[in-house]
C-alpha positions in Angstrom: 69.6 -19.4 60.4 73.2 -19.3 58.5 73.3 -19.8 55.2 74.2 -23.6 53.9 77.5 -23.9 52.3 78.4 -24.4 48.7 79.8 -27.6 47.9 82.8 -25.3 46.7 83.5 -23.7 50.2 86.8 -24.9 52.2 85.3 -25.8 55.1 83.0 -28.6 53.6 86.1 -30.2 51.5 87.9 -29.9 54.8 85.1 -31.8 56.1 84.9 -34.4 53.2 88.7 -35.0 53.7 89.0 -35.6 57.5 85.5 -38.1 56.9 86.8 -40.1 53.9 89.4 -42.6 53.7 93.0 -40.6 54.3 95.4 -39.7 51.3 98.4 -42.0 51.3 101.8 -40.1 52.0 103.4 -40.7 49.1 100.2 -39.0 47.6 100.5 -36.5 50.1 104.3 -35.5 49.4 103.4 -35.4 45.6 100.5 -32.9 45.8 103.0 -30.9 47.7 105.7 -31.6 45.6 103.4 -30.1 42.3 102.4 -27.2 44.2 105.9 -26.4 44.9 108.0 -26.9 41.5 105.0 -27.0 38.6 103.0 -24.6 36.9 99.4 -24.9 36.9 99.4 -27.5 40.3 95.0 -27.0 40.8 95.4 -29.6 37.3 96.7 -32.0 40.3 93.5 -34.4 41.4 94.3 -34.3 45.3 93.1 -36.0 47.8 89.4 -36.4 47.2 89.4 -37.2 43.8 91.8 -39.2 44.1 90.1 -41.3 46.3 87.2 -40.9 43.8 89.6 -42.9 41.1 90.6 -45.1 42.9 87.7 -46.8 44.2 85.9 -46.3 41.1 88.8 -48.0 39.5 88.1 -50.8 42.4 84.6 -51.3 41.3 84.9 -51.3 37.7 87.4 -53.9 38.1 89.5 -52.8 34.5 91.9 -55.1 32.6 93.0 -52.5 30.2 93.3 -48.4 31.6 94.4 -45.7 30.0 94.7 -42.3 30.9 94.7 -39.2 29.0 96.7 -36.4 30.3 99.5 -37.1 33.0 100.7 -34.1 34.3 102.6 -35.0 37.7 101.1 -38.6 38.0 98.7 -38.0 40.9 96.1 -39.6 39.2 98.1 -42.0 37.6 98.9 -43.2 41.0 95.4 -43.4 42.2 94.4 -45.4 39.4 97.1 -47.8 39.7 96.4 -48.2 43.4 92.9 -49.7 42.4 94.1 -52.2 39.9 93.5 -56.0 40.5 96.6 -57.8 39.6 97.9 -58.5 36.4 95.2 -55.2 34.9 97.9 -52.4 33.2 97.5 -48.9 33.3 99.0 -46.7 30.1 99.6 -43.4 30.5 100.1 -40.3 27.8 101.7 -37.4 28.9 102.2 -34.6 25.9 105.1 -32.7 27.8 108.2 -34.0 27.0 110.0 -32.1 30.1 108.3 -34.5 32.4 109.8 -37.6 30.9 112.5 -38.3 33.6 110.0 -36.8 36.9 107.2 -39.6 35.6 109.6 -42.3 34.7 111.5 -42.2 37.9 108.0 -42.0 40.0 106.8 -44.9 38.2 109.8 -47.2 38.5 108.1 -49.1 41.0 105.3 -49.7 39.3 105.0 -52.3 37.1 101.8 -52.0 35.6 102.0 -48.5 34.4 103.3 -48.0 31.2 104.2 -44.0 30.5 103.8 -42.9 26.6 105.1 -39.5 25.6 103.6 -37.5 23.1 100.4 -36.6 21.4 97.3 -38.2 22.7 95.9 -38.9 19.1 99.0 -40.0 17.7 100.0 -42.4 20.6 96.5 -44.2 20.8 97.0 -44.5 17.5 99.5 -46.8 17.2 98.6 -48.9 20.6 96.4 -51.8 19.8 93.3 -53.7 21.3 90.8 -51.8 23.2 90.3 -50.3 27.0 87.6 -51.2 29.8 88.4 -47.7 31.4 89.8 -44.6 30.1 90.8 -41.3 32.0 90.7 -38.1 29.9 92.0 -35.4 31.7 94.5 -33.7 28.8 93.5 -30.7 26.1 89.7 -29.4 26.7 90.0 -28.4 23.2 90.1 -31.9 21.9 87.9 -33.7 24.4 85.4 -33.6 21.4 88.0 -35.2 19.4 89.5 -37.8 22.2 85.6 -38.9 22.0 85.4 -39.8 18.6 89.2 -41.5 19.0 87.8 -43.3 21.9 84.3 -44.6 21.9 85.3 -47.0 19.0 88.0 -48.8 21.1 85.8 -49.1 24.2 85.1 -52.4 25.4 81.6 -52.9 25.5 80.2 -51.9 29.3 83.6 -49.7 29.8 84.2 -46.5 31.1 85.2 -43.5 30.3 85.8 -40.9 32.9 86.3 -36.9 32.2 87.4 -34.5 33.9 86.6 -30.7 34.0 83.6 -31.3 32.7 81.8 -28.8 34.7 85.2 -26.1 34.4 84.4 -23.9 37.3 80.7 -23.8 36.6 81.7 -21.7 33.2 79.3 -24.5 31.0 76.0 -21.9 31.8 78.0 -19.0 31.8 77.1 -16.3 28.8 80.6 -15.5 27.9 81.8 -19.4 26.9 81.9 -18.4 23.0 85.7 -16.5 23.8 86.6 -19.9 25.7 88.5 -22.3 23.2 88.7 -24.8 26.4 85.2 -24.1 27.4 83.6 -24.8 23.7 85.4 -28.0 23.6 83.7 -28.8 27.1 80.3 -28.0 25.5 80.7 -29.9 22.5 81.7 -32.9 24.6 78.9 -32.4 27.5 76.4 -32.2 24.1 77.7 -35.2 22.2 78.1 -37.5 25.1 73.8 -36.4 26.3 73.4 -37.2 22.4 74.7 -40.3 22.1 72.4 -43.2 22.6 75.0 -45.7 22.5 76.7 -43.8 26.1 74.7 -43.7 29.2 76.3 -40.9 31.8 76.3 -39.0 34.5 78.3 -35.1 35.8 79.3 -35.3 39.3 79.6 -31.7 40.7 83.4 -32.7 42.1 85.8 -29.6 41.5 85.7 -28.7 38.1 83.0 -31.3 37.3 83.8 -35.2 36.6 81.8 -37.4 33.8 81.4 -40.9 34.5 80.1 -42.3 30.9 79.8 -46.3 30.0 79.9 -47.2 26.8 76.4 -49.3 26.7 
């Protein structure tokens, strides 16, 4: 008997892509696109996660999104494609060289607002509260964006995380020389902690938390 694959081999996301709804081309030409011209293009979501965001975005059904952490706007995108009209989607992107890429990709797009500059100091001068948050920016603040966050969470929102898992490295022996990785754990621990949070890891890429605020 062969041994069963990992959910991490190629052939079974090759398999999970060709059996779950298809990535869009525009989606497709801008995974290619970040693998071609930007640093660090694995940060992109793809096609499977993608998906992920979008229907979950479908089935929560948000007025108010925002998204931590914007890098090329893949995810963006995907979020925005699973809005129900008249819901708005802001987006906060620290890098200020990717003002003019994300502003021109987003032209279309009515209901996505792009913010650039520090994730604390932007949320901090936007008012109201969200029904779903995407936090996919430092991993040495995700303890931080937590305590930022969970106050201006509508009650029965969402918070989704991503990298929560970071490659497995969460049970690894080494994760004290991590600064990314201890952020992670602090994170994982306060949101298992918190009684006022009900969540759950899925074992997608790097790991993705799915936590409502209760």
């Amino acid at each position: 008997m062969s041994n069963p694959l990992t959910l991490t081999d190629d052939r079974l996301e090759q398999y999970i892509e060709s059996h779950i709804s298809p990535e869009p081309d525009h989606l497709k030409r801008l995974y290619r696109h970040t693998w071609l011209h930007h640093l660090y293009p694995r940060m992109c979501s793809g096609h499977l996660q993608g998906r992920i965001l979008k229907m979950l975005t479908s089935m929560i059904a948000p007025k108010r999104v925002l998204e931590l952490g914007t890098f090329t706007g893949y995810s963006t995108l995907c979020i925005a494609e699973g809005l129900q009209p008249g819901a708005t989607l802001d987006t906060v992107e620290i890098d200020d060289e990717m003002d003019d890429e994300l502003r021109e990709r987003f032209a279309d797009y009515p209901s996505i607002t792009l913010h650039i500059g520090d994730a604390a100091e932007v949320v901090g001068r936007m008012p109201g509260e969200w029904d779903m948050v995407f936090v996919d920016a430092d991993k040495r603040r995700y303890p931080e964006y937590l305590a930022m966050l969970k106050p201006r969470m509508a009650r029965g929102g969402y918070i989704l995380a991503d990298n929560t898992l970071w490659s497995g490295r969460v049970v690894a022996d080494d994760a004290g020389r991590d600064p990314q990785l201890r952020g992670i754990l602090e994170f994982n621990r306060l949101v298992a902690e918190d009684p006022e949070l009900e969540s759950v890891i899925f074992p997608l890429r790097d790991g993705l938390s799915l936590i409502k605020r209760l």
